[in-house]
ZALUMFI-137467 format. One line per field, with one value per residue (C-alpha): residue number from 1; x, y, z. Coordinates in nm, 3 decimals, always signed. Layout:
<sites>
nr NUM / ...
c1 X / ...
c2 Y / ...
c3 Z / ...
</sites>
This chain:
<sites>
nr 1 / 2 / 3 / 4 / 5 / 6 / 7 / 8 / 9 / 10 / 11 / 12 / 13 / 14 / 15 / 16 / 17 / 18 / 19 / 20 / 21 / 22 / 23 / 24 / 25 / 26 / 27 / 28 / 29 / 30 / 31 / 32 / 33 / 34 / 35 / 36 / 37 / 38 / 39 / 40 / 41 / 42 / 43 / 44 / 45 / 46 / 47 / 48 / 49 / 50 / 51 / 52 / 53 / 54 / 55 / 56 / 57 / 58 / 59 / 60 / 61 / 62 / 63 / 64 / 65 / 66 / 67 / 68 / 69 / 70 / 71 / 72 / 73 / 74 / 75 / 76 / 77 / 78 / 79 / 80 / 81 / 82 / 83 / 84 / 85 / 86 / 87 / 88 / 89 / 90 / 91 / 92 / 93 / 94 / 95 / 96 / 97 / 98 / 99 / 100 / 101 / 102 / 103 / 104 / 105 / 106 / 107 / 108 / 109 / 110 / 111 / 112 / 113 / 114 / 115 / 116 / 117 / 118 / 119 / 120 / 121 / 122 / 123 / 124 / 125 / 126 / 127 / 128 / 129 / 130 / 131 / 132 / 133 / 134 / 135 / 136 / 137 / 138 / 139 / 140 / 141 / 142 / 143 / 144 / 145 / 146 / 147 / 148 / 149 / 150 / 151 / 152 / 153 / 154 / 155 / 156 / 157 / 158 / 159 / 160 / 161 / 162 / 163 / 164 / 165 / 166 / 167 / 168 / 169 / 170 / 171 / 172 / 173 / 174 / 175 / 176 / 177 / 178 / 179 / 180 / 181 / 182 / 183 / 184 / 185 / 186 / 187 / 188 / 189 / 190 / 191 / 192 / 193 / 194 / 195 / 196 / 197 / 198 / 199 / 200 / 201 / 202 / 203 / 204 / 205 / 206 / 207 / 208 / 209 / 210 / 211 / 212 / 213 / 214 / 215 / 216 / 217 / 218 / 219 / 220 / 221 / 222 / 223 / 224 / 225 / 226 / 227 / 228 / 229 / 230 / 231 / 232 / 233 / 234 / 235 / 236 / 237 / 238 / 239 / 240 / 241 / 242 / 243 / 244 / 245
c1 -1.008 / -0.997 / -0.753 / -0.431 / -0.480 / -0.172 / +0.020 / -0.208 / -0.270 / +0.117 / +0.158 / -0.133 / +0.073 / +0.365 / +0.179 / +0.158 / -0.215 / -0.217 / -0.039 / -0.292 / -0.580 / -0.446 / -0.355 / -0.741 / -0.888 / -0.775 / -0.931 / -1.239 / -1.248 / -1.340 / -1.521 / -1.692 / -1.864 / -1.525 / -1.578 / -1.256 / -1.160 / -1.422 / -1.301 / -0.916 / -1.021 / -1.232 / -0.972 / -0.746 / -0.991 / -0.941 / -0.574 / -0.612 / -0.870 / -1.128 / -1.401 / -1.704 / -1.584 / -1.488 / -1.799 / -1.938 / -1.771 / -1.795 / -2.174 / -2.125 / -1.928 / -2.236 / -2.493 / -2.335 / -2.218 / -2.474 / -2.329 / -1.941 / -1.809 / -1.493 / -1.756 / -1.917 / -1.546 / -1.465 / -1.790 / -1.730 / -1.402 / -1.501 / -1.819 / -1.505 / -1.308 / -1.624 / -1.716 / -2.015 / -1.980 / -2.271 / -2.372 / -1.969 / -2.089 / -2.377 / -2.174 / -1.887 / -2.147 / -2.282 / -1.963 / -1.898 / -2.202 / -2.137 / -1.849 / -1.748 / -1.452 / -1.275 / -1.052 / -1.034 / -1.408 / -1.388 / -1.108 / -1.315 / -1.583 / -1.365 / -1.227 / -1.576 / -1.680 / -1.336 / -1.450 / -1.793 / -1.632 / -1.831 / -1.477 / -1.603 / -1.745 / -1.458 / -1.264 / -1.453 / -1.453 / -1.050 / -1.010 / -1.208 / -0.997 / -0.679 / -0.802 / -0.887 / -0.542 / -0.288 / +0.022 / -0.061 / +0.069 / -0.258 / -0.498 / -0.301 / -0.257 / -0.684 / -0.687 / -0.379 / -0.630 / -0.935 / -0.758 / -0.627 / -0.996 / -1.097 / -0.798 / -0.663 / -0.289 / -0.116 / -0.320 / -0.219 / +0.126 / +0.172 / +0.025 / +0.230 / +0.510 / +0.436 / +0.378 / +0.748 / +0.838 / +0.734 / +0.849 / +1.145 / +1.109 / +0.730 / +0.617 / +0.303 / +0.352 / +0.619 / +0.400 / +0.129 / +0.360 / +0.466 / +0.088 / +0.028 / +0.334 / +0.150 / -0.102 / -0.410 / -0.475 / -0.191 / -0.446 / -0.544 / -0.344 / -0.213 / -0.180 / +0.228 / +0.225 / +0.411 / +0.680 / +0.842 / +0.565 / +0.659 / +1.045 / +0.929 / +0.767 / +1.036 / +1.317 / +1.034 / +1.005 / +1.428 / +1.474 / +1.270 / +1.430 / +1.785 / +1.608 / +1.515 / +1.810 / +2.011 / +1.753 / +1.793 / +1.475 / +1.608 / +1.285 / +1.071 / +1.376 / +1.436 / +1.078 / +1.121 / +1.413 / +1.240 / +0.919 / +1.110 / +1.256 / +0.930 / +0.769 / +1.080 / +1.056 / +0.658 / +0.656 / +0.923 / +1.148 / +0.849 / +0.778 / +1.091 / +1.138 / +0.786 / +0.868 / +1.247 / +1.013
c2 +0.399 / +0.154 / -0.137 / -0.223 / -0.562 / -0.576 / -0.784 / -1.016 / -0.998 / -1.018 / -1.332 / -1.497 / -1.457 / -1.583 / -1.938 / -1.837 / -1.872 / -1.949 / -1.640 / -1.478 / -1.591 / -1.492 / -1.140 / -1.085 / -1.249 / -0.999 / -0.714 / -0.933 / -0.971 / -0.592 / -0.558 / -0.875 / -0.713 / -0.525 / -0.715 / -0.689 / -0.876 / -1.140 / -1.178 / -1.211 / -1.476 / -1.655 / -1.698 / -1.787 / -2.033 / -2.181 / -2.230 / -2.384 / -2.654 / -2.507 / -2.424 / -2.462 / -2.191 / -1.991 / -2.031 / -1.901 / -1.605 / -1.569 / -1.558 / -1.308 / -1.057 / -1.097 / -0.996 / -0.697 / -0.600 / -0.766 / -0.541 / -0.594 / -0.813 / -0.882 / -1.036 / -1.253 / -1.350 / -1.485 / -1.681 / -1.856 / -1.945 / -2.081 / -2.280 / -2.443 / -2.538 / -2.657 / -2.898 / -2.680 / -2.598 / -2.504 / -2.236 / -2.164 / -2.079 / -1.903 / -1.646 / -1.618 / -1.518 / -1.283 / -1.117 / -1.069 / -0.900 / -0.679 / -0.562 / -0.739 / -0.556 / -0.718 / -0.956 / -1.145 / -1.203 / -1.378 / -1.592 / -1.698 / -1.810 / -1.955 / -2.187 / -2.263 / -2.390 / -2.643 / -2.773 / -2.847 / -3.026 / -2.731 / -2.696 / -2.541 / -2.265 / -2.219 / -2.200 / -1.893 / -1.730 / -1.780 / -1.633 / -1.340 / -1.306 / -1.306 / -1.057 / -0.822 / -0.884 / -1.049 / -1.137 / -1.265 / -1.610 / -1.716 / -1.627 / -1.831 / -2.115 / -2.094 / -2.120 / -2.365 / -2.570 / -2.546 / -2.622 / -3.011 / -3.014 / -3.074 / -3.218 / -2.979 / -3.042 / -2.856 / -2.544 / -2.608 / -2.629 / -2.315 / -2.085 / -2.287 / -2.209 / -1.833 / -1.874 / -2.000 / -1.650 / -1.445 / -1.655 / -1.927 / -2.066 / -2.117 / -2.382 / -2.486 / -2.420 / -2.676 / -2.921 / -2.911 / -2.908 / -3.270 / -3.389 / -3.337 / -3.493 / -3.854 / -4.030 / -3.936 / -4.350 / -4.397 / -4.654 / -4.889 / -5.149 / -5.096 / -5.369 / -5.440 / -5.246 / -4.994 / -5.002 / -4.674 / -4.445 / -4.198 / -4.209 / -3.965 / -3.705 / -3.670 / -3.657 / -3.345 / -3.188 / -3.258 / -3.068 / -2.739 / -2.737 / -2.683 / -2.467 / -2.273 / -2.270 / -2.143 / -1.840 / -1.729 / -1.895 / -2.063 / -2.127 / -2.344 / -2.475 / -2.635 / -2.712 / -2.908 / -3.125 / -3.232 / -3.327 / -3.519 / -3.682 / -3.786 / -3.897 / -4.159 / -4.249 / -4.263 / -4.512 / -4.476 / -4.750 / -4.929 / -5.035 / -5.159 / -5.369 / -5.527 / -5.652 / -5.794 / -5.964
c3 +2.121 / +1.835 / +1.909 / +1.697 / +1.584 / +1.312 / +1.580 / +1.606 / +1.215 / +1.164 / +1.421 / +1.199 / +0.874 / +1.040 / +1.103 / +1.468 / +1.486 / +1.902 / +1.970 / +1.770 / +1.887 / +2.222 / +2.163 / +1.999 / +2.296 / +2.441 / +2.292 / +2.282 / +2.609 / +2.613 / +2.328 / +2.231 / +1.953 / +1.738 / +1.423 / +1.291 / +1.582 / +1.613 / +1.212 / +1.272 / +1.602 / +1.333 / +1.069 / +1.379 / +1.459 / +1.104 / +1.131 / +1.451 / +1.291 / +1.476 / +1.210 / +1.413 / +1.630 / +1.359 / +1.143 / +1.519 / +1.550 / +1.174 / +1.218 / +1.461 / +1.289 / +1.007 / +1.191 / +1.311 / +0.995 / +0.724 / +0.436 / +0.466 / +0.201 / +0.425 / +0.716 / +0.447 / +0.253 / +0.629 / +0.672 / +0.345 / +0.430 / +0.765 / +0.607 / +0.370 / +0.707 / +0.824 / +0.503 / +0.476 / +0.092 / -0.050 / +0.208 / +0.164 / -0.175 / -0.089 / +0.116 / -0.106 / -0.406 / -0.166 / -0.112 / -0.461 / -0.520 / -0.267 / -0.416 / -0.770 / -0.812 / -0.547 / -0.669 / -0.338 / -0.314 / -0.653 / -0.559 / -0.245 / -0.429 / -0.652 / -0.379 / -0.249 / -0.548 / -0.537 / -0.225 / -0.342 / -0.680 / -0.894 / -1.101 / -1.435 / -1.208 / -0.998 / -1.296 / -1.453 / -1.069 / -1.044 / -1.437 / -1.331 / -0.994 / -1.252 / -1.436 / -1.209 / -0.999 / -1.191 / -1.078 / -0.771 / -0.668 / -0.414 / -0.686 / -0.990 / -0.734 / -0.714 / -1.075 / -1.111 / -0.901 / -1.096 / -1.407 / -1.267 / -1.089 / -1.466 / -1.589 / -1.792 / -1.666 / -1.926 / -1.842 / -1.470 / -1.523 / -1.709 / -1.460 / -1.192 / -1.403 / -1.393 / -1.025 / -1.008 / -1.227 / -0.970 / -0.709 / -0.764 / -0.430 / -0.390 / -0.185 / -0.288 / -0.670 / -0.658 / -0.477 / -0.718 / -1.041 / -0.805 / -0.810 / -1.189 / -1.249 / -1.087 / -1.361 / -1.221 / -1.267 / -1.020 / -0.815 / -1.112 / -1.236 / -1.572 / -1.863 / -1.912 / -2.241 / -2.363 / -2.169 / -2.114 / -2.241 / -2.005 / -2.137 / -2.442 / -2.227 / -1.988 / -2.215 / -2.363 / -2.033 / -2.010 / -2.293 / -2.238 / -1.876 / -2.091 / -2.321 / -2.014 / -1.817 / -2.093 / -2.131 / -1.793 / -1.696 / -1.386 / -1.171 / -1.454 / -1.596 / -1.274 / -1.224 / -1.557 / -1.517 / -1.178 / -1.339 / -1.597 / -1.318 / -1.203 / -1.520 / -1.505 / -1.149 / -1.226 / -1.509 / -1.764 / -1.607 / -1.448 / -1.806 / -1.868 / -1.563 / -1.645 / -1.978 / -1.872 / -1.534
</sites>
């Protein structure tokens, strides 16, 4: 009899990754070798910041099953947990040979290759992830990701803007849109020159917020007017209060 794991799977997408791992010990308990289960207890394992254990059990679910993608998608994740990026590479590339039409396998690799800094790469792999799957928020966050890894903000922003289309209220979309808004020279001291150089690109961002809003565009146009908001707090005024100091 084949165990039902979608409570444990459905506790795991709900951020309860204890009273996951508890209902697959369970069913590990009897069958130490179900590799859908010693999967789920991995990636449960992961969320609970265990990633030795997971890159264990991970391990485990390989050698029983050396030709499943999903086995070798899992490993690669745990290897990332674990800070172990190059073999987290190794196994995501693996995966999407196994099965290259997958768009999940190439948006694995694609976040191996952020942890090991490889961003040009993990840009292609997150493009290709889009295109096989678009529309889907985790997989333009990948390549939202890739894009800053290289700097190209504007790029960034966009797809976190069409992130916020198909989902007003996303979390980590507005977080990063937050991050790009910061001068990635935040740490060094800047020269008191200038002063307000941010002023003109906020009252930019201002004005395609209105543009926005009065489009029906409510999500970006939101994500806008905050951002100009930032890009004053960040250094338009700072200017000014260094030249009256």
């Amino acid at each position: 009899m084949t165990p039902d794991l979608q409570p444990a799977e459905d506790l795991l997408d709900s951020r309860d990754a204890l009273g996951a791992a508890v209902r697959v010990g369970a069913v590990l308990a009897t069958d130490p070798d179900h590799v859908p289960a010693l999967l789920l207890m991995a990636r449960a394992q992961i969320a609970l910041s265990h990633p030795g254990t997971a890159v264990e059990l991970a391990e485990r679910a390989c050698e029983l099953a050396p030709a499943d993608p999903a086995t070798l998608n899992v490993l690669s994740l745990a290897l990332t947990g674990a800070g172990r990026h190059d073999e987290a590479v190794t196994a995501a590339r693996q995966a999407v040979r196994a099965d290259p039409r997958e768009a999940a396998h190439h948006d694995r690799l694609a976040r191996a290759l952020l942890g090991a800094g490889r961003f040009t790469e993990a840009e292609q792999a997150a493009e290709t992830a889009v295109t096989l799957e678009p529309g889907v928020p985790g997989i333009l966050l990948t390549l939202a990701a890739a894009h800053a890894g290289l700097d190209h903000r504007d790029r960034a922003r966009r797809v976190l803007f069409a992130v916020l289309e198909i989902d007003p209220h996303h979390v980590e979309a507005r977080a990063q849109l937050v991050r790009l808004a910061v001068p990635a020279s935040r740490n060094v001291r800047r020269p008191a020159v200038a002063p307000g150089r941010l002023v003109v690109p906020a009252l930019a961002l201002g004005l395609v917020g209105l543009v926005l809003l009065l489009q029906g565009f409510t999500a970006p146009a939101v994500a806008c007017l905050g951002l100009a908001v930032v890009f004053l707090l960040a250094g338009g005024f700072r200017g000014n209060h260094s030249e009256q100091a």
